[in-house]
C-alpha positions as CSV (number, residue, x, y, z in Angstrom):
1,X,0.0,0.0,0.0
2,X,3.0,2.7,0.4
3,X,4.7,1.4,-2.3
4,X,1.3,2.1,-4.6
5,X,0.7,5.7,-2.7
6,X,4.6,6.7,-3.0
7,X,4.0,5.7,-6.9
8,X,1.2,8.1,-7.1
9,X,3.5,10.5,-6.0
10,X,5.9,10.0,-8.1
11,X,3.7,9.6,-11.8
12,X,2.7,12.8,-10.7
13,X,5.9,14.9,-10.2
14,X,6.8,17.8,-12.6
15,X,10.8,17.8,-11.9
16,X,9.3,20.8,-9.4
17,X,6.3,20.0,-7.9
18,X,3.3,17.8,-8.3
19,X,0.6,17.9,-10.2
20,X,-2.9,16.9,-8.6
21,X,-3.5,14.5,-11.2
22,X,-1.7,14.5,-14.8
23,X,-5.1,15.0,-17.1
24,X,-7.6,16.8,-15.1
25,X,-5.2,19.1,-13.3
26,X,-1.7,19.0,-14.8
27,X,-0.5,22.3,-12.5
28,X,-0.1,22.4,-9.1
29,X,-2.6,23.6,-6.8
30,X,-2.0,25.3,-3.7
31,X,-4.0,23.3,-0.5
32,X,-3.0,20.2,-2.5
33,X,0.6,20.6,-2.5
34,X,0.3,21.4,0.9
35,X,-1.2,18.1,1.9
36,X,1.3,16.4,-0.4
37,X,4.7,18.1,1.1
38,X,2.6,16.4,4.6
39,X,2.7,13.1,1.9
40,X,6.5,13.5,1.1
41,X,7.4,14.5,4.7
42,X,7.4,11.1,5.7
43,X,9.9,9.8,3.5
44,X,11.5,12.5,1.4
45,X,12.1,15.5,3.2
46,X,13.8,17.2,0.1
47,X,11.0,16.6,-2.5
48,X,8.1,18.2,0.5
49,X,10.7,21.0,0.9
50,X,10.4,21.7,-2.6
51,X,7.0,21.2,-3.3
52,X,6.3,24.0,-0.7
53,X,9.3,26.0,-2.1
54,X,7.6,25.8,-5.9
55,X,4.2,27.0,-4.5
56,X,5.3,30.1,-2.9
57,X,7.4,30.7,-6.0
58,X,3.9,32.2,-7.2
59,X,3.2,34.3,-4.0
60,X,2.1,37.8,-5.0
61,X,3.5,40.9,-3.4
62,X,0.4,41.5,-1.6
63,X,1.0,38.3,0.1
64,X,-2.0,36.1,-1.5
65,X,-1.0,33.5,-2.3
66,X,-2.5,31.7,-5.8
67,X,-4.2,28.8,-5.7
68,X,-2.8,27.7,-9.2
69,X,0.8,27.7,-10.2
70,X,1.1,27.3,-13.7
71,X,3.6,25.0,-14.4
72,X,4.1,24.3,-18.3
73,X,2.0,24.4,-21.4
74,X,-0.6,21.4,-20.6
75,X,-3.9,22.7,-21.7
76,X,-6.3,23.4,-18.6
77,X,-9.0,26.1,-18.5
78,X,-9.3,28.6,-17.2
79,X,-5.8,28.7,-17.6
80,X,-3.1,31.9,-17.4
81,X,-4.2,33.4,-20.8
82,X,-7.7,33.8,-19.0
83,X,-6.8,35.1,-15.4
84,X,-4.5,37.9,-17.1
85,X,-3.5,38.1,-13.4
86,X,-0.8,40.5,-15.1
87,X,-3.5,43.3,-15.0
88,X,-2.2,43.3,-10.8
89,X,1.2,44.8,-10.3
90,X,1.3,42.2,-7.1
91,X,1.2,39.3,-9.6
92,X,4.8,38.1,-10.5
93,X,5.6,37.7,-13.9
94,X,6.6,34.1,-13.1
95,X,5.5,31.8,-12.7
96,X,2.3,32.5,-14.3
97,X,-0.5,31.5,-11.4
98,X,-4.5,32.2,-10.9
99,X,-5.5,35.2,-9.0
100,X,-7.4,33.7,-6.1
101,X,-6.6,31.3,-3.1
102,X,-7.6,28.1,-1.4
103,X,-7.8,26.7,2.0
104,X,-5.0,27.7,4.3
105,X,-3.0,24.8,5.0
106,X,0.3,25.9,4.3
107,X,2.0,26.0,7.8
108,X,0.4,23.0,9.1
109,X,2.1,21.2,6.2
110,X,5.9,23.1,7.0
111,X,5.5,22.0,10.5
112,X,5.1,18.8,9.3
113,X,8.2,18.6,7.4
114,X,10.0,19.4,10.4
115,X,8.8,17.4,12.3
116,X,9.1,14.5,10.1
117,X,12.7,15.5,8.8
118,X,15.8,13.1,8.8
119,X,17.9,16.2,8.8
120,X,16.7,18.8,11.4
121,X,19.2,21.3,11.3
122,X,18.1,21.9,7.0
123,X,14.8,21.5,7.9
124,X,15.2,24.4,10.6
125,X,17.2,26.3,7.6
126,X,13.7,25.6,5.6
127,X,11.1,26.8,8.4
128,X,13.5,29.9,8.7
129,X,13.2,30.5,4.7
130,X,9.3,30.0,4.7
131,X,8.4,32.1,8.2
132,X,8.1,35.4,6.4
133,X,6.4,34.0,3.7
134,X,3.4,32.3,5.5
135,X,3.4,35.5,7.3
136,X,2.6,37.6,4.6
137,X,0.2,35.0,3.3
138,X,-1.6,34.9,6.4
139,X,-1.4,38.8,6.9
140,X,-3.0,39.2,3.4
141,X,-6.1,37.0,4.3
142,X,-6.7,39.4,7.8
143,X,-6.2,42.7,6.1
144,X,-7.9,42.1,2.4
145,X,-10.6,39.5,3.6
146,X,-11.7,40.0,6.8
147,X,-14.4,42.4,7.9
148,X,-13.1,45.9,10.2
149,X,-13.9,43.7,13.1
150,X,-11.5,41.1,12.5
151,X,-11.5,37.4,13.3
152,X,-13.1,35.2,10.0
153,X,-11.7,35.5,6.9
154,X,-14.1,35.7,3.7
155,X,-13.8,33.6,0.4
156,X,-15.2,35.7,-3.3
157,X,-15.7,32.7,-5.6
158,X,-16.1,29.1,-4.5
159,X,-13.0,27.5,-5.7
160,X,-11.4,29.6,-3.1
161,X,-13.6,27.4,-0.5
162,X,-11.9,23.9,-1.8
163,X,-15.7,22.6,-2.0
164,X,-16.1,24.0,-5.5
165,X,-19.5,23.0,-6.0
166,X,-21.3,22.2,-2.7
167,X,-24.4,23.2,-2.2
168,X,-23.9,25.6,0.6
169,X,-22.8,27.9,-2.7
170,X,-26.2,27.7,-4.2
171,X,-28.0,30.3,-2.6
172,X,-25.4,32.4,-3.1
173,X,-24.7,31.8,-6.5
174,X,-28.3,32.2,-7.7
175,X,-29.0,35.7,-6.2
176,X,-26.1,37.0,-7.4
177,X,-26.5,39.7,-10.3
178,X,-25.5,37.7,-13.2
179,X,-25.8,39.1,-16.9
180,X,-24.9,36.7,-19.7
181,X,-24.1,39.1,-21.9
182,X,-20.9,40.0,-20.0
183,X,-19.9,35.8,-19.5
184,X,-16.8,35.5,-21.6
185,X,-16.3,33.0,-24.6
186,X,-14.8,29.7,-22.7
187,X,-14.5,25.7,-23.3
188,X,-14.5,23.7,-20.5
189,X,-11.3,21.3,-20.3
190,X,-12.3,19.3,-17.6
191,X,-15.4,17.2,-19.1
192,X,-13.5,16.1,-21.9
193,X,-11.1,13.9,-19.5
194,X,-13.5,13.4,-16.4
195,X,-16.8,12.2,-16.0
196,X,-19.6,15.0,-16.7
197,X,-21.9,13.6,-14.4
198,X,-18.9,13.4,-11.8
199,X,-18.0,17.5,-12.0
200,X,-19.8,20.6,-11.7
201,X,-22.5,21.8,-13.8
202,X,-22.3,23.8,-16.8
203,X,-24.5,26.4,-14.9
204,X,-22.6,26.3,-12.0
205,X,-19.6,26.6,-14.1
206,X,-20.7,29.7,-15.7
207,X,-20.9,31.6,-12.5
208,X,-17.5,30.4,-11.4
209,X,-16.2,31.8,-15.3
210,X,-18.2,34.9,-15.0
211,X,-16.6,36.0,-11.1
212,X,-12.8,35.2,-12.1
213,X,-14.1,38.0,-15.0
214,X,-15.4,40.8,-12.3
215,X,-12.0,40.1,-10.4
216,X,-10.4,40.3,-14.0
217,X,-11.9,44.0,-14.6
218,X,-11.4,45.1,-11.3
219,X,-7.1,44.3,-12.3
220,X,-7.4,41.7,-8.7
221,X,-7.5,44.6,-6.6
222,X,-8.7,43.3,-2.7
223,X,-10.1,46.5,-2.1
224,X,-12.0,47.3,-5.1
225,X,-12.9,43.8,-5.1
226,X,-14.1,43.9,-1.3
227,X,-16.4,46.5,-1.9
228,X,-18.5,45.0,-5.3
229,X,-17.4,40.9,-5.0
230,X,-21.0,39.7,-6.0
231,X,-20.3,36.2,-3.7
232,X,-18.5,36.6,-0.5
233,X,-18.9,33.9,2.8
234,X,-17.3,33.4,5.9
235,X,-16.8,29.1,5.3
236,X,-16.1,27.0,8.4
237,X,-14.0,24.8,7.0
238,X,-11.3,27.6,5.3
239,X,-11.4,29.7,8.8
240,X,-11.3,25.8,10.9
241,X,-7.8,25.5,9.1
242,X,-6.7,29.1,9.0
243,X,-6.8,28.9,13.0
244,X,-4.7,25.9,13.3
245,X,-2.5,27.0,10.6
246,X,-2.2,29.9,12.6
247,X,-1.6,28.3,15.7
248,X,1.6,26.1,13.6
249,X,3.0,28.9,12.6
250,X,3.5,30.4,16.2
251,X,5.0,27.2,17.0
252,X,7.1,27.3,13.8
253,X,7.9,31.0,14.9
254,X,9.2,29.7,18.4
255,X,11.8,27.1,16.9
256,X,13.3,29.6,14.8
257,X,13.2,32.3,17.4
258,X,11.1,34.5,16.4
259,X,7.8,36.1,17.7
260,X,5.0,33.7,18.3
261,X,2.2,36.5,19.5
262,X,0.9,37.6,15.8
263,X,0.4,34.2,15.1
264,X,-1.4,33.5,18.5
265,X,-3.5,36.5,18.6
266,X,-4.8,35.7,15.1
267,X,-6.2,32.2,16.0
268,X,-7.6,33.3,19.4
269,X,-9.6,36.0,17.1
270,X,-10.5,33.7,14.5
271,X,-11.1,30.8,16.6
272,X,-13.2,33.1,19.2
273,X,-15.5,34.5,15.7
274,X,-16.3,31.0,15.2
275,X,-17.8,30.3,17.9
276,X,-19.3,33.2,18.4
277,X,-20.6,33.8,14.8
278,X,-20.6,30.4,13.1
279,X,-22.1,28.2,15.9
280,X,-25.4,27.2,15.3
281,X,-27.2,26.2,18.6
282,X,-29.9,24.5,16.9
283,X,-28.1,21.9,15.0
284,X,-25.2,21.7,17.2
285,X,-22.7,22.3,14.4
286,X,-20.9,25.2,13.2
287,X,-22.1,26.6,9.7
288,X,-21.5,29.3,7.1
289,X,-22.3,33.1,7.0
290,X,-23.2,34.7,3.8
291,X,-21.8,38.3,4.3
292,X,-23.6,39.7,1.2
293,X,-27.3,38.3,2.6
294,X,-26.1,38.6,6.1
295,X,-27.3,35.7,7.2
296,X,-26.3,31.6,7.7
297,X,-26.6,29.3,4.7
298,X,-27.4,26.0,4.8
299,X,-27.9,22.8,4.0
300,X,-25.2,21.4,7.0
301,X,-22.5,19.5,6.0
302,X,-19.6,17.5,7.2
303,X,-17.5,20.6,6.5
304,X,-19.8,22.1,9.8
305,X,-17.5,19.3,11.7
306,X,-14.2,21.3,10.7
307,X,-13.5,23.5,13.9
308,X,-12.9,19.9,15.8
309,X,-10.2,19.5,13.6
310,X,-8.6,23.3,15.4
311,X,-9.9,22.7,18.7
312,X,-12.7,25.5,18.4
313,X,-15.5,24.2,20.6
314,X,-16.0,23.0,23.9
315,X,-16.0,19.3,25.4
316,X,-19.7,19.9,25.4
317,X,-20.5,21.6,21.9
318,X,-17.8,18.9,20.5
319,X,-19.5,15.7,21.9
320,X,-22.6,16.9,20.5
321,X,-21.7,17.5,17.1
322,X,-20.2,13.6,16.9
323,X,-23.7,12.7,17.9
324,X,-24.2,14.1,14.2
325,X,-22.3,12.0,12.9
326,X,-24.4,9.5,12.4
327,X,-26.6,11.4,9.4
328,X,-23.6,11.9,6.9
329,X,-21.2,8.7,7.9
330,X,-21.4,5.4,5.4
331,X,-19.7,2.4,6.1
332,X,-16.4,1.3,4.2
333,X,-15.0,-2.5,4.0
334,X,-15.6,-4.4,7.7
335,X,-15.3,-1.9,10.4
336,X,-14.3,1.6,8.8
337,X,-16.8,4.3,8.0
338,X,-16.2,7.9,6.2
339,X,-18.0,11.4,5.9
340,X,-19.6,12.4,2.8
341,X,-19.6,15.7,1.4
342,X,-23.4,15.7,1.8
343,X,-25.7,13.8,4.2
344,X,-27.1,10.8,2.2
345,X,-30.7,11.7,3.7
346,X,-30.6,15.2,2.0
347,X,-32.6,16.2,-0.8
348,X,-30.0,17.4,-3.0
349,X,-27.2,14.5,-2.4
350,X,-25.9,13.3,-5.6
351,X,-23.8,10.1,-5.1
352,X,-21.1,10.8,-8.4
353,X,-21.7,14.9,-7.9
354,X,-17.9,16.1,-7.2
355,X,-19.1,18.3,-3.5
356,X,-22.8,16.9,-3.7
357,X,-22.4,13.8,-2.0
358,X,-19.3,11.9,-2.7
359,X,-17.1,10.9,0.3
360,X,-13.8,13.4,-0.2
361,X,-10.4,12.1,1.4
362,X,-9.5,15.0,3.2
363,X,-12.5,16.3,4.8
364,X,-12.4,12.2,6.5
365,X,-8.5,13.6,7.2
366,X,-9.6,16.6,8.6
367,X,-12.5,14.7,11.0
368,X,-10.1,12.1,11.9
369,X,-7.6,14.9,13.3
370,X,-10.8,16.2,15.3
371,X,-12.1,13.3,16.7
372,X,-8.6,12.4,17.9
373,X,-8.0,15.7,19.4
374,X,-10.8,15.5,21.1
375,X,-10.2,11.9,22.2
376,X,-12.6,9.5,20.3
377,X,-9.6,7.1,19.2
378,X,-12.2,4.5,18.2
379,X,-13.6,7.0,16.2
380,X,-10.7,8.2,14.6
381,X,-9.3,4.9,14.3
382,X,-12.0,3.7,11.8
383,X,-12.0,7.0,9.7
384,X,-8.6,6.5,9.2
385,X,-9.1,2.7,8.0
386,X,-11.8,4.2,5.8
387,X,-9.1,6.5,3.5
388,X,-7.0,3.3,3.6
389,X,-9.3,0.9,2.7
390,X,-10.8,2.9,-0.3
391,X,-8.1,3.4,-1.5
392,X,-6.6,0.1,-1.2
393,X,-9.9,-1.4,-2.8
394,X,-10.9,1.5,-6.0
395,X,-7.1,3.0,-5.6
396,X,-6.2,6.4,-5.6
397,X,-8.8,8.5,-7.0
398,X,-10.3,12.1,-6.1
399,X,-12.7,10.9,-4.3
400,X,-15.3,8.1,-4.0
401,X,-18.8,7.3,-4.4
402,X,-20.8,6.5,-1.3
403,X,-23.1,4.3,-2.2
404,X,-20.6,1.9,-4.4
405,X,-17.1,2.7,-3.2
406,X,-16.6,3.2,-6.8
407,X,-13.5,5.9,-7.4
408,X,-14.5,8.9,-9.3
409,X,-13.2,12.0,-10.4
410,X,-9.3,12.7,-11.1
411,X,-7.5,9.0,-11.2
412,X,-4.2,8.5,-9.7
413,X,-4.4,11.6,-7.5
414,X,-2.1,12.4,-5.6
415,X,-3.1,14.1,-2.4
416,X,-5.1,10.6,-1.8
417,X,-1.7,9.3,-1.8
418,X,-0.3,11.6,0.6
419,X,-3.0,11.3,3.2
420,X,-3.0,8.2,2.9
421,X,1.1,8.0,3.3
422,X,0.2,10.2,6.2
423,X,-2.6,9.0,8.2
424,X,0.0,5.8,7.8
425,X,3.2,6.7,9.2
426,X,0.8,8.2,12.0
427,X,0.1,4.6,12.6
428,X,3.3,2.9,12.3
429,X,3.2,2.3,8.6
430,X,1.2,-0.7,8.6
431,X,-2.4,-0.6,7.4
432,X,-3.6,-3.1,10.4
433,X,-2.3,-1.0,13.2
434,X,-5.3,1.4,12.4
């Protein structure tokens, strides 16, 4: 089994960094290189260095940091001839790269590599390199996306979410002021080597096209942006993982001797906005705020579970979200079970529907880190064997159907591989010790 994940890895590698998957996304994407360097950490420190070092290469000057890095010719759309993210004089002429972000990750996947390194005193040399870096990436997301009263961060299209077309978008996405006339010309890439049924929907896809144009117009500038963005949230999930990335970078800021209390202060704030803001008393979970309709969205999803994951709520408010559990957990092989992107009882699940239903590898990563925090090791233990076994039975795929276990998406992908190299060697390397 790490022989076939380390293989994904390796099909996958650009000579720089690592593309997702080599014919649906043949760049590299930002929260999934993070989760690979945490794949590569285990047993090749340099390769998860420079997978981290390759994605800040496209780091603008404002901080944000892209969540594509073009990386060669291979056709993909929208692709660098279509962002124009040279219209910003914060882009950098190279590499080429998108003009929006993803899920911050980034210094939960540094600490990683140092704390997995065979060579500490390089890897110190590495954290001491990247510091300033995730510093301005983190400073960008609390000055240019967070409201005057601080604390949660705000996405302005929904790839910037990671859940590209979940349904807690919807809402959002149909009262937005949308004029066809202005949609660009475009040809989607990504039905021609995936599964239609399997990605988002033409529709859907034309709001995504027709945002990345207003950000276009507006030359990517956060403030002018901020003040006309026709889709803006506050997602659990992104702000769950900003807080512990925060709280990683304070501790990566301490072994190199440097200030920890930025760092510190920022999760406290974030961490403190959740809970205040994103708690939902009701259906004991934690769910997203719509800033342009000023109000909660729903339907609830697993991705309400995230804040376990950071430590967010309390013993009480915890225990009673893993009573949830129950409505959006299937079982997988004899005695694992996994999350799925959408409770199977809701309305609008869709088995094959990319963030509609199928059961995603790194939202089960992201619960399993939760429910071990919070100590359910039974729990956590059979998540765990759940991202092993499917991939082990339909192999390394994006993610998986529900209902058959049947891999769908992207094939050979390789942040399956890495979370699955990593819930491994978390384990002791050997499938049956989960």
């Amino acid at each position: 089994m790490i022989g076939r994940a380390k293989a994904v890895l390796e099909a996958n590698w650009l000579g720089h960094a690592t593309s997702p998957s080599r014919r649906l996304y043949p760049h590299q994407w930002s929260w999934d290189a993070a989760c690979i360097a945490m794949g590569y950490a285990s047993w090749n420190q340099e390769r998860a260095e420079t997978e981290l070092r390759s994605l800040f290469s496209g780091q603008w000057r404002n901080g944000l940091l892209p969540h594509i890095v073009f990386t060669d010719g291979a056709r993909y759309f929208p692709g660098p001839e279509f962002w124009q993210t040279e219209r910003s004089p914060d882009a950098p002429e190279w590499p080429r790269t998108s003009g929006i972000v993803q899920p911050p990750i980034h210094a939960t996947a540094a600490l990683q590599v140092y704390r997995l390194a065979s060579d500490r005193t390089r890897a110190t040399v590495f954290l001491e390199e990247l510091l300033p870096k995730l510093a301005a990436w983190h400073a960008y997301l609390y000055r240019e996306r967070a409201q005057t009263d601080g604390g949660l961060v705000e996405i302005w299209h929904p790839w910037e979410s990671g859940m590209d077309n979940s349904p807690l978008w919807d809402a959002a996405l149909e009262c937005m002021a949308f004029d066809t006339e202005l949609l660009p010309e475009y040809e989607r890439v990504d039905v021609d080597v995936a599964d239609a049924a399997e990605r988002p929907s033409d529709g859907e896809y034309d709001r995504y096209v027709y945002l990345v144009s207003v950000f276009r117009e507006l030359a990517y500038d956060p403030s002018r942006i901020k003040c006309v963005a026709p889709f803006a949230l506050q997602p659990v999930l992104f702000n769950s993982l900003l807080v512990q990335s925060n709280r990683d970078l304070a501790e990566i800021a301490r072994i190199v001797g440097a200030d920890p209390e930025p760092f510190e202060s920022w999760a406290e704030s974030t961490a403190a906005a959740l809970e205040e803001t994103l708690w939902d008393d009701e259906h004991a979970v934690y769910v997203d705020y719509d800033v342009k309709a000023g109000e909660h969205v729903g339907p609830r999803t697993a991705a309400g579970l995230a804040p376990l994951y950071s430590g967010v709520p309390t013993r009480e408010r915890a225990a009673c979200m893993v009573e949830l559990l129950a409505d959006s957990r299937v079982a997988v092989g004899d005695s694992g079970w996994a999350v799925t992107s959408l409770a199977p009882g809701d309305p609008g699940f869709q088995a094959a529907r990319y963030w509609r239903g199928p059961v995603w590898p790194i939202l089960n990563w992201v619960l399993q880190r939760g429910l071990d925090r919070y100590r359910y090791p039974t729990l956590a233990a059979e998540v765990r064997r759940a991202i092993v076994d499917l991939a082990r039975s339909a192999g390394f795929w994006e993610h998986y159907n529900p209902e058959t276990g049947r891999g769908q998406g992207g094939e050979q992908f390789a942040w399956t591989a890495a979370l699955v190299l990593d819930v491994l060697h978390e384990v002791g390397l050997e499938p049956e010790a989960l």
